[in-house]
C-alpha positions as CSV (number, residue, x, y, z in Angstrom):
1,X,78.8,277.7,-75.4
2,X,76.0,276.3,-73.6
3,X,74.0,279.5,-73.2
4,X,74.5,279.8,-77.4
5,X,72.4,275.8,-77.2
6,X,70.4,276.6,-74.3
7,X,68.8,280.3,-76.0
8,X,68.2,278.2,-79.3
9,X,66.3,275.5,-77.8
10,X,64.6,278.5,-76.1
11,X,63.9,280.3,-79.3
12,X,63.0,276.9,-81.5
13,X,60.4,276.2,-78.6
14,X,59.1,279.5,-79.0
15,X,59.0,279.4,-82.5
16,X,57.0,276.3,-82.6
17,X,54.3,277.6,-79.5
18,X,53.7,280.4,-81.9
19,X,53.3,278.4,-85.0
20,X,50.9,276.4,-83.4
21,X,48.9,279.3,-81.3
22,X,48.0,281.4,-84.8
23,X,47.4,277.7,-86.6
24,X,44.6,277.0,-84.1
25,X,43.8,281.0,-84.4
26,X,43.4,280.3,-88.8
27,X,41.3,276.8,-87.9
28,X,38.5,278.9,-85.9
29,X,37.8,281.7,-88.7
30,X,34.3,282.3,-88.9
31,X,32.8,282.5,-92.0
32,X,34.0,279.3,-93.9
33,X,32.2,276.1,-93.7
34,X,33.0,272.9,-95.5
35,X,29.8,271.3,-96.1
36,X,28.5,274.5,-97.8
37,X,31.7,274.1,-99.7
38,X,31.0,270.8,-100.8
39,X,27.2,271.9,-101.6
40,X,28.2,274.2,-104.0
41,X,30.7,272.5,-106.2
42,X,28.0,269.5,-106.1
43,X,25.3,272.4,-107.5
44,X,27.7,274.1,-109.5
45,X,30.1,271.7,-110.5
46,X,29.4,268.1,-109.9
47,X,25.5,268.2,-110.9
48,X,26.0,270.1,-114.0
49,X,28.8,267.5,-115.5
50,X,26.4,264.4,-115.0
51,X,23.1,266.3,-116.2
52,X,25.5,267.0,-119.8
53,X,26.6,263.4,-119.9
54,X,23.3,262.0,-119.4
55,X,21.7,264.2,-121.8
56,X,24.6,263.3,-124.4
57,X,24.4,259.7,-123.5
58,X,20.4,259.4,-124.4
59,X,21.7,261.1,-128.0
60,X,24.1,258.6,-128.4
61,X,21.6,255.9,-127.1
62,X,18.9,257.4,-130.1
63,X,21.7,257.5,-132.7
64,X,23.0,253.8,-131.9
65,X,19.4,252.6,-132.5
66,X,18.6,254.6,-135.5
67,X,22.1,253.1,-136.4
68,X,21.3,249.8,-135.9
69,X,17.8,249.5,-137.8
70,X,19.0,251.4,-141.2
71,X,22.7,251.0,-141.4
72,X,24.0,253.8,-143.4
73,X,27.2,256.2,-143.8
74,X,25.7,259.5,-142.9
75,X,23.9,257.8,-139.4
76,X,27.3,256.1,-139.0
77,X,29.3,259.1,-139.1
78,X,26.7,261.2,-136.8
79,X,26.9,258.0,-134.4
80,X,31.0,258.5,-134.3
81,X,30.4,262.6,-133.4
82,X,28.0,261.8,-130.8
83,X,30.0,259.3,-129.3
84,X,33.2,261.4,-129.5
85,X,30.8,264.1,-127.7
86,X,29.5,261.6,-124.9
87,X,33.0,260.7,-123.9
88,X,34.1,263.9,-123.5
89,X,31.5,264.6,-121.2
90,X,32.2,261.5,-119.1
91,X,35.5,262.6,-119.0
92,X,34.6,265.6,-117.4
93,X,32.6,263.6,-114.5
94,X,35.2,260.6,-113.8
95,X,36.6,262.9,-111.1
96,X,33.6,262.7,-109.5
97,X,33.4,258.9,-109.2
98,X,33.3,258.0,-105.4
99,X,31.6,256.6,-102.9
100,X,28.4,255.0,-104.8
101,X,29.7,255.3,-108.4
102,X,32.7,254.1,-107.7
103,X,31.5,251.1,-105.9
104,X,28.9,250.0,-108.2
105,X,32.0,250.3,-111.1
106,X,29.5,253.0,-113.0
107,X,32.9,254.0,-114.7
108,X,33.5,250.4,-115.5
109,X,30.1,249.8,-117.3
110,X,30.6,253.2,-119.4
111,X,34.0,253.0,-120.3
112,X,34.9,249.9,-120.7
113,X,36.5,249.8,-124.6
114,X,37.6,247.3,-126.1
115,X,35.5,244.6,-124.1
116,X,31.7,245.9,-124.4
117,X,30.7,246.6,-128.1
């Protein structure tokens, strides 16, 4: 019985050296590196999102003031697609709200319905 206890601890330490030998064998790969990783969802991903937001926002920002000096229907109803538009593409960068964004509250300032008009 205490050879049966005596091989498993043999085999479970065994088990766990090897785990940890081809572990430190995936961490060493060549080819991968993270901060071209994070370069390239900033250029393809991240960059992309805020340059359609900010574009969508100066529309709504032109709408809201053509609004706003001749009140009518038609401007009111482009004025409610625009700002359907805009949100949507904020939505797509809210992930993105770390760091600097997150800590000036950008997301508060944008978003902030009902409270800001």
């Amino acid at each position: 019985m205490k050879r049966i206890y005596l091989a498993l601890i043999i085999l479970t330490a065994l088990f766990f050296v090897d785990c940890k030998r081809q572990s430190s064998e995936k961490d060493t790969q060549e080819g991968f590196e993270v901060q071209q990783l994070l370069q390239e969802v900033t250029d393809q991903v991240i960059m992309p999102a805020l340059v359609d937001f900010d574009k969508k926002a100066g529309i709504l920002d032109q709408l809201a003031n053509t609004y706003s000096k001749n009140p009518d229907e038609s401007q009111l109803e482009a004025l409610r697609e625009q700002w359907v538009k805009t949100a949507l593409a904020y939505e797509r960068t809210y992930n993105f709200h770390i760091g600097q964004a997150k800590s000036r509250f950008l997301h508060q300032a944008i978003y902030n319905w009902p409270t800001v008009p």
